[in-house]
C-alpha positions as CSV (number, residue, x, y, z in Angstrom):
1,X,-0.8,30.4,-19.1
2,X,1.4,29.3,-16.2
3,X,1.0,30.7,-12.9
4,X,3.6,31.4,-10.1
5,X,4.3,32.7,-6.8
6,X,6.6,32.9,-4.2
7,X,6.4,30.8,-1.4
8,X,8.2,33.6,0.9
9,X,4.7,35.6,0.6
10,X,2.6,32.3,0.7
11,X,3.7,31.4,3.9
12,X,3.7,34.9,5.4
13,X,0.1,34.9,5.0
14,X,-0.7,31.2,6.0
15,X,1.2,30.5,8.9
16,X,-1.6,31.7,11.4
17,X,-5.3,30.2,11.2
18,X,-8.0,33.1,12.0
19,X,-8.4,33.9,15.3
20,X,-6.0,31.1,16.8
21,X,-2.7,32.2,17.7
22,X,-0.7,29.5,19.5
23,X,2.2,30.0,21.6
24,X,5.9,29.5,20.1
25,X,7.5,25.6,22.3
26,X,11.2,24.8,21.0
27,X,10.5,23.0,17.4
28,X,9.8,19.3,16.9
29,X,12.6,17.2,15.8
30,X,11.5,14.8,12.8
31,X,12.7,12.6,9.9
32,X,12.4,14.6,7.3
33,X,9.6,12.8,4.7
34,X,11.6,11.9,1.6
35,X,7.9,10.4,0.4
36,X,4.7,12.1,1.3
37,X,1.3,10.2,0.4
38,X,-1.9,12.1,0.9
39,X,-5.7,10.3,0.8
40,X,-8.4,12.5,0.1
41,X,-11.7,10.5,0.4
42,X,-14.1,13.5,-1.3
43,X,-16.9,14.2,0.7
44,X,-17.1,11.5,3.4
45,X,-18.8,12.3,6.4
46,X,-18.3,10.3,9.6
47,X,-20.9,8.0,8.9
48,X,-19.3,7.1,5.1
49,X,-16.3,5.8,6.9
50,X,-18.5,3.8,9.3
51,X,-20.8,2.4,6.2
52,X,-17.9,0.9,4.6
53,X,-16.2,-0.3,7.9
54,X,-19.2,-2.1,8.6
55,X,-20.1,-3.6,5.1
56,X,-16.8,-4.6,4.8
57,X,-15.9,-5.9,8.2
58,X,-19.0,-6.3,10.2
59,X,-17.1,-3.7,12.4
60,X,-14.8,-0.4,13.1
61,X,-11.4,-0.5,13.9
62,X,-10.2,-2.6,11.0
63,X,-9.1,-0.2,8.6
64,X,-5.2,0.2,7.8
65,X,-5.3,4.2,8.9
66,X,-7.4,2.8,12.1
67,X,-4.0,2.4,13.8
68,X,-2.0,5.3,12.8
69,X,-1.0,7.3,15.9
70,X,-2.0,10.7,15.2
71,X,-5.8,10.9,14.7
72,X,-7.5,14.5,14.6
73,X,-10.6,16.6,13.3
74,X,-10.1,19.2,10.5
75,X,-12.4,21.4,9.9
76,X,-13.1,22.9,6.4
77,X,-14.7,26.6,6.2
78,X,-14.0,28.4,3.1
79,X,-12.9,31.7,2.9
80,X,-16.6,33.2,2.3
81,X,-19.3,31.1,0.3
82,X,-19.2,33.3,-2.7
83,X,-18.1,31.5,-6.4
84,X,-16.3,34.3,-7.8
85,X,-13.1,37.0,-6.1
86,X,-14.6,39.2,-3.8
87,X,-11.5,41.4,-3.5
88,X,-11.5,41.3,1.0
89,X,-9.5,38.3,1.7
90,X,-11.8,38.6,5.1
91,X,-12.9,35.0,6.4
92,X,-16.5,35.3,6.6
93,X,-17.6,32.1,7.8
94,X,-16.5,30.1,10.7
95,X,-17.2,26.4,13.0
96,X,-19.1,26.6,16.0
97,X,-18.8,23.6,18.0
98,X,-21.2,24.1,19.9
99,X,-23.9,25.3,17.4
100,X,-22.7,22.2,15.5
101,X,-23.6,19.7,17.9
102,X,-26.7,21.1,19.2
103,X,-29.0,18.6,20.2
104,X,-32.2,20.7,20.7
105,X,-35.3,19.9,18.5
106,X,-36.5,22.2,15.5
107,X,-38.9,22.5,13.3
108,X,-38.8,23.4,9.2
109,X,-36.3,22.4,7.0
110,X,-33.1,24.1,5.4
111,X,-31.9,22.8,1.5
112,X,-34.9,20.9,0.7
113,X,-34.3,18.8,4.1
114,X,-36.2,18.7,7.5
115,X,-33.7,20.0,10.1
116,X,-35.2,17.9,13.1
117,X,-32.3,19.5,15.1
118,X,-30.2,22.7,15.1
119,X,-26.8,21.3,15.0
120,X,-28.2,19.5,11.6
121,X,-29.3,23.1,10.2
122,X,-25.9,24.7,11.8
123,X,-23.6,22.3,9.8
124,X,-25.8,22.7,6.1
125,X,-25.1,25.8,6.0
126,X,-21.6,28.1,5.1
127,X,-20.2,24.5,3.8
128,X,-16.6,24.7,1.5
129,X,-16.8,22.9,-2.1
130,X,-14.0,20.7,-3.6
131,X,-12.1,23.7,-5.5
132,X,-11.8,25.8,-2.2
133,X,-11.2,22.8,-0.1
134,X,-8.0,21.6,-2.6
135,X,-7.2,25.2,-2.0
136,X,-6.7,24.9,1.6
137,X,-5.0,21.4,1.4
138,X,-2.8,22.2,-1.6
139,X,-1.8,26.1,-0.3
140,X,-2.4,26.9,3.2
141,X,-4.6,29.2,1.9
142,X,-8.7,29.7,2.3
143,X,-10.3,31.1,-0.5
144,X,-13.7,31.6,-2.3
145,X,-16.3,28.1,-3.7
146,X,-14.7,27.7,-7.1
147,X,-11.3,28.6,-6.8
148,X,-8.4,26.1,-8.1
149,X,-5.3,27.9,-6.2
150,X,-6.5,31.2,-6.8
151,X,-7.3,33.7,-3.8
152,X,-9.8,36.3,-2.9
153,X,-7.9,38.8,-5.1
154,X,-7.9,36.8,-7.8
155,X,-4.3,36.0,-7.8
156,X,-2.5,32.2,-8.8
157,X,-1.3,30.9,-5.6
158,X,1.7,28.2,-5.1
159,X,1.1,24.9,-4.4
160,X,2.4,22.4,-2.7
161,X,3.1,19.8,-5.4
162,X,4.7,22.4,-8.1
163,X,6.7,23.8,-5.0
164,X,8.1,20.1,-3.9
165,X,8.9,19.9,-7.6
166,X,10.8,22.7,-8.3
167,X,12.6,23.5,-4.7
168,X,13.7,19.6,-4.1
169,X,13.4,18.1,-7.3
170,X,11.0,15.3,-6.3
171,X,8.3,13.6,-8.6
172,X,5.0,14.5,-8.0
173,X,1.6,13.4,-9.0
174,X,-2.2,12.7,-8.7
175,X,-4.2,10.0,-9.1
176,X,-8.2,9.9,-8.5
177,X,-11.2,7.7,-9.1
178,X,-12.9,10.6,-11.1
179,X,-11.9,12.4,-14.2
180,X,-8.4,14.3,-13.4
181,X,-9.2,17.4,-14.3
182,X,-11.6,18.0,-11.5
183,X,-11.8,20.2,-8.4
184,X,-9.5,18.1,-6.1
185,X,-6.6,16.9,-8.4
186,X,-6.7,19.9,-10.7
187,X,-5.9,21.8,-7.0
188,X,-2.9,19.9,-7.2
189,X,-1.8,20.5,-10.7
190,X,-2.8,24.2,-12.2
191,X,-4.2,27.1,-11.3
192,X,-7.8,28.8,-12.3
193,X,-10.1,31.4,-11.3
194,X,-13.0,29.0,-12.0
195,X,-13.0,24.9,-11.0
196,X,-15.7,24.4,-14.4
197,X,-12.7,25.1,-17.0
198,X,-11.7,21.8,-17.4
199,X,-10.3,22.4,-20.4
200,X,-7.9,25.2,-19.5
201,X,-7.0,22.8,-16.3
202,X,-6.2,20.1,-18.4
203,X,-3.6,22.1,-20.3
204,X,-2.0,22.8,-17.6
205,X,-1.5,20.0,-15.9
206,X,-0.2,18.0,-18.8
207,X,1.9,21.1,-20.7
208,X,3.4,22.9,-17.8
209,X,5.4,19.9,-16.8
210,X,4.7,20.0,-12.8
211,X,2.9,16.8,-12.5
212,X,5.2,13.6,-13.8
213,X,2.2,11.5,-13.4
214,X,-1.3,12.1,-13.9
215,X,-4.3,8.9,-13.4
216,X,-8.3,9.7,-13.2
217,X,-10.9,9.2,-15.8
218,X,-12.1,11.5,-18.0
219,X,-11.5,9.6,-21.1
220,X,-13.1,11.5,-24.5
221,X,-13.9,8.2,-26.3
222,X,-15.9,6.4,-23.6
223,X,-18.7,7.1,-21.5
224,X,-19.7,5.9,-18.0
225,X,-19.9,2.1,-18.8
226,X,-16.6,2.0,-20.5
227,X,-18.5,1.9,-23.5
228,X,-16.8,3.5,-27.0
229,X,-19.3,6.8,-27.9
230,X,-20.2,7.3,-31.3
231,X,-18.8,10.6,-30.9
232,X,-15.9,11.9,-29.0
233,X,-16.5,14.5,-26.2
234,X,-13.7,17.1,-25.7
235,X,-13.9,19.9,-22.8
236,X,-13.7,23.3,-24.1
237,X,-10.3,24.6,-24.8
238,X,-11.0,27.5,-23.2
239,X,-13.8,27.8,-20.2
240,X,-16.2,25.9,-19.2
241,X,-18.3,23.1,-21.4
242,X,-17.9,19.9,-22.7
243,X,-16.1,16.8,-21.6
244,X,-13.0,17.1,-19.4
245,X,-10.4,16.6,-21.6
246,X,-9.6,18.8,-24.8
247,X,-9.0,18.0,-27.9
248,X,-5.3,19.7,-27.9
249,X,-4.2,17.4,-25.1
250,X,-6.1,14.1,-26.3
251,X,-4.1,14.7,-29.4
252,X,-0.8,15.7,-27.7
253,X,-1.1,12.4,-25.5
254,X,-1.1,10.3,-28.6
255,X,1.5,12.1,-30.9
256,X,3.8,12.7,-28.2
257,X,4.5,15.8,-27.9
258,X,2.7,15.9,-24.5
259,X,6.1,14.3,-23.5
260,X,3.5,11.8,-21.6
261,X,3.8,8.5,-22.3
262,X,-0.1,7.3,-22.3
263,X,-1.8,4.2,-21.1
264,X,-5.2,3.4,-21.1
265,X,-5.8,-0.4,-20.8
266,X,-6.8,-2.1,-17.8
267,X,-3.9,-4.5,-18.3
268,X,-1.2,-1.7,-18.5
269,X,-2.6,-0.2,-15.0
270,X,-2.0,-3.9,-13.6
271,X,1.1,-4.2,-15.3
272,X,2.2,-0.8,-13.7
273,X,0.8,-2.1,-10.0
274,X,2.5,-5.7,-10.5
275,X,6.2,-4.1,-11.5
276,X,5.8,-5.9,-15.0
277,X,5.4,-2.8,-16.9
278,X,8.5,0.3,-15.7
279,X,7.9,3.7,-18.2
280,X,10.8,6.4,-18.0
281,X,9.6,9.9,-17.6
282,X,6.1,11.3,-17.3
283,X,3.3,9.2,-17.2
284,X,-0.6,9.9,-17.9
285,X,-3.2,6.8,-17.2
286,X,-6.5,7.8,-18.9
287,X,-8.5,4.9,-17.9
288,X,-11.0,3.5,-20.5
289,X,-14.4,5.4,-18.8
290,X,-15.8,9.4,-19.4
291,X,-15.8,10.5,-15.8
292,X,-15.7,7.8,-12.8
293,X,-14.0,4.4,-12.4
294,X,-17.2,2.9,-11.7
295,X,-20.1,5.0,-9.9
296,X,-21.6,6.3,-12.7
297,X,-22.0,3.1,-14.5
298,X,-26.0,1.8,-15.5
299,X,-27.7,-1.2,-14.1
300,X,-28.8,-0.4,-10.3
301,X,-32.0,-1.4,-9.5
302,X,-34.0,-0.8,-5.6
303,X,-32.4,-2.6,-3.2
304,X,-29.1,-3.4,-4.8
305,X,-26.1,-4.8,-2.7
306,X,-22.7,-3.1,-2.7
307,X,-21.0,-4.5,-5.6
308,X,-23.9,-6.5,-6.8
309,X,-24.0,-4.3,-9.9
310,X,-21.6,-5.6,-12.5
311,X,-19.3,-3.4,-12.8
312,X,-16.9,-1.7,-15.7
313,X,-14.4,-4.3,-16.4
314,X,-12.5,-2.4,-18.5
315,X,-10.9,-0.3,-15.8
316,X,-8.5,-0.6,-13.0
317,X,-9.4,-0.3,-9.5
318,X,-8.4,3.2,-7.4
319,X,-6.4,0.3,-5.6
320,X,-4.2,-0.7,-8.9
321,X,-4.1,3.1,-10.1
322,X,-2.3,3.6,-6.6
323,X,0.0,0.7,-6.4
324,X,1.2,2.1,-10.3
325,X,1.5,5.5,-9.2
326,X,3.5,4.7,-5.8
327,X,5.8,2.3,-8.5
328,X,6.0,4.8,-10.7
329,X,6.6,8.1,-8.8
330,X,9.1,5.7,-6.4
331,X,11.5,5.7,-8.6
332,X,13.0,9.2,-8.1
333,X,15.7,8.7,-6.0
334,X,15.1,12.2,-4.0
335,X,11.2,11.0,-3.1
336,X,8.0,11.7,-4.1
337,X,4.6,14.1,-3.4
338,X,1.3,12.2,-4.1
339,X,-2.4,13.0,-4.1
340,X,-4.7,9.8,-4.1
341,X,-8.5,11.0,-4.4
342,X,-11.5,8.5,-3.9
343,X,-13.4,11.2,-5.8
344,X,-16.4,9.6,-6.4
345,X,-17.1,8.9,-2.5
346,X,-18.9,12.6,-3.3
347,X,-20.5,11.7,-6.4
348,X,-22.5,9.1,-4.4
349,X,-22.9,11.2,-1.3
350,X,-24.9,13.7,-3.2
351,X,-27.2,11.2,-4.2
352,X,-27.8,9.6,-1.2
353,X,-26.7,6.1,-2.8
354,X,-25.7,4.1,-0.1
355,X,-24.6,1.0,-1.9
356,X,-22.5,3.2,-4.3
357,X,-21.0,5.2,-1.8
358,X,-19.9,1.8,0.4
359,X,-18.4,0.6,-3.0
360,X,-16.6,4.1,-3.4
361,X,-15.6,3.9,0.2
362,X,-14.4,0.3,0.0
363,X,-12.2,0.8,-2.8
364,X,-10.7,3.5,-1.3
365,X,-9.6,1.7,2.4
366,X,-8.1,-0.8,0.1
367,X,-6.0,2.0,-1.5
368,X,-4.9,2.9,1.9
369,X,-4.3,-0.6,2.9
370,X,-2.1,-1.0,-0.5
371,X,-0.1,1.4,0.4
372,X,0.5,0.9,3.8
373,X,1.8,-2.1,2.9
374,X,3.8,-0.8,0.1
375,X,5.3,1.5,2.7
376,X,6.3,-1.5,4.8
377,X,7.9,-3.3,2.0
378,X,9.7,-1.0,0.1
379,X,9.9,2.4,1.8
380,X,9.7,2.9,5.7
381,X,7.6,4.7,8.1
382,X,11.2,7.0,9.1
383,X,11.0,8.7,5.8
384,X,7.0,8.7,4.1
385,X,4.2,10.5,6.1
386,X,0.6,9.3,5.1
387,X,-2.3,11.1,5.3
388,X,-5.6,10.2,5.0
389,X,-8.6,12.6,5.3
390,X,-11.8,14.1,3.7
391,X,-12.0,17.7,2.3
392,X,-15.3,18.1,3.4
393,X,-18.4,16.2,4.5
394,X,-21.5,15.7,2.6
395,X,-25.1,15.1,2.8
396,X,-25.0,13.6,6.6
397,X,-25.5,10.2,6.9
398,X,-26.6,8.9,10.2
399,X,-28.5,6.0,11.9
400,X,-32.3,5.2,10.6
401,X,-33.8,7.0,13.8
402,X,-31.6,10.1,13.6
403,X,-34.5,11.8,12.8
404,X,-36.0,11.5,16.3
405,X,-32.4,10.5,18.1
406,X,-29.5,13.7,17.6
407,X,-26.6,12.5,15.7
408,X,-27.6,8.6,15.9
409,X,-24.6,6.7,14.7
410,X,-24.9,4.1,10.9
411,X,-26.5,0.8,12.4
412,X,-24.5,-1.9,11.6
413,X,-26.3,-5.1,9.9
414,X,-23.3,-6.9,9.9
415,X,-20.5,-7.8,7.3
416,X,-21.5,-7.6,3.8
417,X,-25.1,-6.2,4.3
418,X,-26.2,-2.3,3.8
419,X,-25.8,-1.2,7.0
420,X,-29.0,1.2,8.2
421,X,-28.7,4.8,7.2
422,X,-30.7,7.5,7.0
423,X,-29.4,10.6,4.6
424,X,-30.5,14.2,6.0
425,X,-29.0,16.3,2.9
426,X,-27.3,16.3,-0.5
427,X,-24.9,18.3,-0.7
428,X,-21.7,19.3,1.4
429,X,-21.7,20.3,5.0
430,X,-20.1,22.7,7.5
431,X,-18.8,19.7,10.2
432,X,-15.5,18.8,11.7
433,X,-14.4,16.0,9.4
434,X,-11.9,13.1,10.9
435,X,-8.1,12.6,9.7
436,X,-5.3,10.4,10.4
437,X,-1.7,10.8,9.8
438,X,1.0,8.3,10.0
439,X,4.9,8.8,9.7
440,X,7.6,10.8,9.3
441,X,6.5,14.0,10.4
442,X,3.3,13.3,11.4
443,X,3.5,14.5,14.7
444,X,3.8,18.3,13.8
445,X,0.0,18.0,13.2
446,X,0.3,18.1,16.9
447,X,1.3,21.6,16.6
448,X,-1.8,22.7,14.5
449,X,-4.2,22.1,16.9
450,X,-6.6,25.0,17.0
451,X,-9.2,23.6,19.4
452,X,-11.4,20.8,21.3
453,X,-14.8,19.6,20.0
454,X,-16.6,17.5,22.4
455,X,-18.9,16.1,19.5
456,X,-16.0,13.8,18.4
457,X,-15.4,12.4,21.3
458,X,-19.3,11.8,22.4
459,X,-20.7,11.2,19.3
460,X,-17.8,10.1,16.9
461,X,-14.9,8.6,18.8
462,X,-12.6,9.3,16.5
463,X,-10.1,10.6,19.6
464,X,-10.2,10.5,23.2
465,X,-10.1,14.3,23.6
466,X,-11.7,16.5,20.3
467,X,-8.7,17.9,19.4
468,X,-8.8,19.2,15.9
469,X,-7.0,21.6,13.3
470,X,-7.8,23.4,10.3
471,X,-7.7,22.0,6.6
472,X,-4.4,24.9,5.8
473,X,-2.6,23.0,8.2
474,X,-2.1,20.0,6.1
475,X,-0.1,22.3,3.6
476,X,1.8,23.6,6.2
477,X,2.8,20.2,7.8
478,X,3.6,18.6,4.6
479,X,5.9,21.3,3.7
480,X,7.9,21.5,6.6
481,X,8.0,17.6,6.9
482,X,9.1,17.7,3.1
483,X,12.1,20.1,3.7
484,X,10.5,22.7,2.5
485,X,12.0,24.9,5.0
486,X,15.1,27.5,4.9
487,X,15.1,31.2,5.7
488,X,11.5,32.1,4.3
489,X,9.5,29.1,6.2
490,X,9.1,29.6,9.5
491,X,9.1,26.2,12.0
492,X,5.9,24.6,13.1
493,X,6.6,24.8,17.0
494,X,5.0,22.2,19.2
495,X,2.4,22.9,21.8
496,X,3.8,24.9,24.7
497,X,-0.1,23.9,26.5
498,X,-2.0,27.3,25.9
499,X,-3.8,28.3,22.9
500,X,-5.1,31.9,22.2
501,X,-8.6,31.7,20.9
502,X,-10.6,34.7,19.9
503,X,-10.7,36.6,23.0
504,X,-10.5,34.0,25.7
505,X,-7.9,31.5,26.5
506,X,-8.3,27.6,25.9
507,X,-6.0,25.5,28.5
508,X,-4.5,22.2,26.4
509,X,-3.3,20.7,29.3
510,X,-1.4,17.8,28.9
511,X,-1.1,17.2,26.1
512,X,0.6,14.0,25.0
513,X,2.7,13.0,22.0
514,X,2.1,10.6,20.4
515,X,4.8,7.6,19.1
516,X,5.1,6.8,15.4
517,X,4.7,2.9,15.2
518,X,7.6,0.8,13.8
């Protein structure tokens, strides 16, 4: 069944973030983003980004999104913490910075975890998951754990890839490390009451026609190893169960009436990347794995390096899978939307696998960096707008004495050794999570800010002043930078300096833009 809605009543309710009203400045002028290119690293708390940085580099500041010029925190609440419609549409749960950062000592322990501080217990607690977060990021709208572009009523909602698709007639796609019919790039592709019907989600992204590229795992005929099963395993057609892709669109894929063309090889992703190998229409890469690239494969053993474990070498990197997608999608002469997920950045986050999640991380930068540097050679920073951010944090790594020392940052043991890290949880959290933006249009993030959160600034540096927005903005930015505009969107207005919030009034002062890089 497809699902539609009008974007006119979409961004009537989205415009405003709860209780944050800002005050109307004349409108930004911008280049309009023919290309828009949007990282999601899944589940990455501040210290994932600092693992990797470290391991990889020996230090921060080295990554290709380290010198983009706009450099906020999002924060990710859900609409309430329930699974299932619960008919209010009321937000129910909120960010507290100051609860969040809250250095005081306490005892007992919340999720199986010692607290040892009450800004730890604070952020466990009223945390989004990836179906609600895609939600925000793909709709401008918040909604309930488990939804995939569905609200509180349970209604479809638009999104922001099917509405770049149909209103300017630009190719869209996703492309992640983990099978493509998950939470994050099924938020970008369909619409379902319930993230767990892979099946259903998997229909729809490959029969409704939105997507004109499609790239994760999630392949029926292999397992975690890249290994051929004995016996194929389909998802469900209809609700939850199973593998992640059905029968009906495995078979569709290879008789061609999916109107995909399908390819699977590790050699046909590189192809893609290199510019060797050019496919007309839409295009599904179902990688030679059942579920992610490469975390899930066997063979750790205790005290494993990053990348010591051989890996799956029947698969592409998220790297190549991005270089063929941007080739790929590139080639519509009106632009392009895509979604790049380092999905399995969570996967090793909620195990607390620090060597996995370094290799997860790694992979990722290097997308970005790919990219970046696709950007410079065959696009431009006047008309693509990057973005690269997490939809939520998860399980809270932090330094090896952050147990007795509040919000201790990773140690660093120097390039290409596990850096120190102690993990206080395993499963999402509540916390202001870091973004960057880069681009055309990437300065009317500037008009989303919402707030100031000390915390980043004393314990994070990730900016010099805290400022942060909320995860709906991102919709509402790449929309307008897209062209998405006309009568029924109204414009993103910069700062004007003061910010209502709740009942008192927050003074931005000063403010500065800041200058897209040549």
């Amino acid at each position: 069944m497809s699902f539609k809605i009008s974007r006119r009543a979409l961004l009537a309710a989205s415009v405003c973030v709860p209780l944050v009203t800002p005050i109307a400045a004349p409108a930004a002028t911008f280049d309009t983003a023919k290309n828009v290119i949007l990282f999601i690293s899944d589940g990455a708390s501040w210290g994932t980004w600092d693992m990797a940085s470290y391991w990889e580099y020996g230090e921060k500041g080295q990554q290709a999104y380290d010198s983009f010029d706009v450099k906020l925190g999002m924060i990710t609440t859900p609409l309430n913490t329930a699974s299932t419609p619960q008919y209010s549409g009321e937000q129910k749960v909120f960010y507290d910075p100051d609860k969040a950062w809250d250095t005081t000592p306490v005892s007992g322990s919340y999720g199986g975890r010692t607290s040892h501080f009450a800004g730890y217990d604070y952020i466990k607690r009223d945390y989004t998951d990836s179906a609600a977060a895609g939600t925000a990021l793909a709709t401008g709208e918040k909604s309930y754990n488990n939804a995939v572009d569905f609200d509180d009523f349970g209604q479809p909602l638009g999104f922001i890839s099917q509405q770049i698709k149909e209103e300017l007639g630009k190719a869209v796609g996703v492309v992640s490390s983990v099978p493509y019919s998950h939470a994050t790039p099924a938020t970008f592709g369909a619409q379902n009451i319930s993230r767990n019907s892979y099946g259903e989600i998997a229909k729809q992204m490959v029969f409704e026609g939105t997507l004109d590229l499609i790239m994760g795992g999630g392949h029926p005929l292999y397992d975690s190893n890249g290994q051929l099963r004995a016996n194929p395993s389909f998802a469900n057609e209809t609700g939850s169960g199973g593998g992640y892709t059905p029968a009906s669109v495995w078979n569709a894929l290879n008789d061609g009436s999916a109107g995909m063309s399908l390819i699977q090889t590790k050699e046909q992703f590189e192809a893609l990347a290199s510019g060797d190998l050019v496919i007309d229409g839409r295009l599904f890469g179902l990688p030679q794995v059942g579920d992610t690239l490469q975390y899930n494969r066997s063979g750790h053993f205790a005290g494993a390096n990053a990348f010591e474990v051989a890996q799956n070498d029947n698969v592409p990197t998220l790297e190549t899978m991005t270089l063929g997608a941007l080739n790929h999608l590139s080639k519509d002469e009106d632009g392009f939307f895509v979604m790049i997920e380092g999905g399995a950045v969570d996967w090793a986050a909620h195990a607390n696998h620090t060597a996995r999640i370094i290799e997860e991380q790694v992979d990722f930068n290097r997308s970005v960096a790919a990219a970046v540097d696709w950007v410079n050679t065959w696009s431009s920073w006047e008309e693509t707008l990057m973005i690269v951010l997490t939809d939520h944090g998860n399980a809270m790594p932090m330094g090896p004495n952050s147990n007795t020392i509040a919000f201790e940052p990773i140690q660093n043991n120097g390039q290409g050794n596990l850096p120190g890290v102690r993990w206080h949880y395993g499963t999402h959290t509540n916390e202001n999570t870091l973004m960057w933006a880069h681009g055309a249009g990437a300065d009317l993030f500037l008009s989303q800010i919402i707030g100031t959160d000390p915390g980043l600034v004393t314990f994070t540096g990730h900016n010099e002043t805290g400022e942060y927005i909320d995860n709906t903005a991102v919709y509402r930015v790449i929309a307008q930078a897209s062209g998405l505009g006309g009568d029924d969107l109204a414009p993103v207005p910069l700062p004007a300096g003061v910010w209502l919030f709740g009942s008192g009034l927050l003074l931005l002062a000063g403010l500065r833009r800041r200058t897209r890089a040549a």
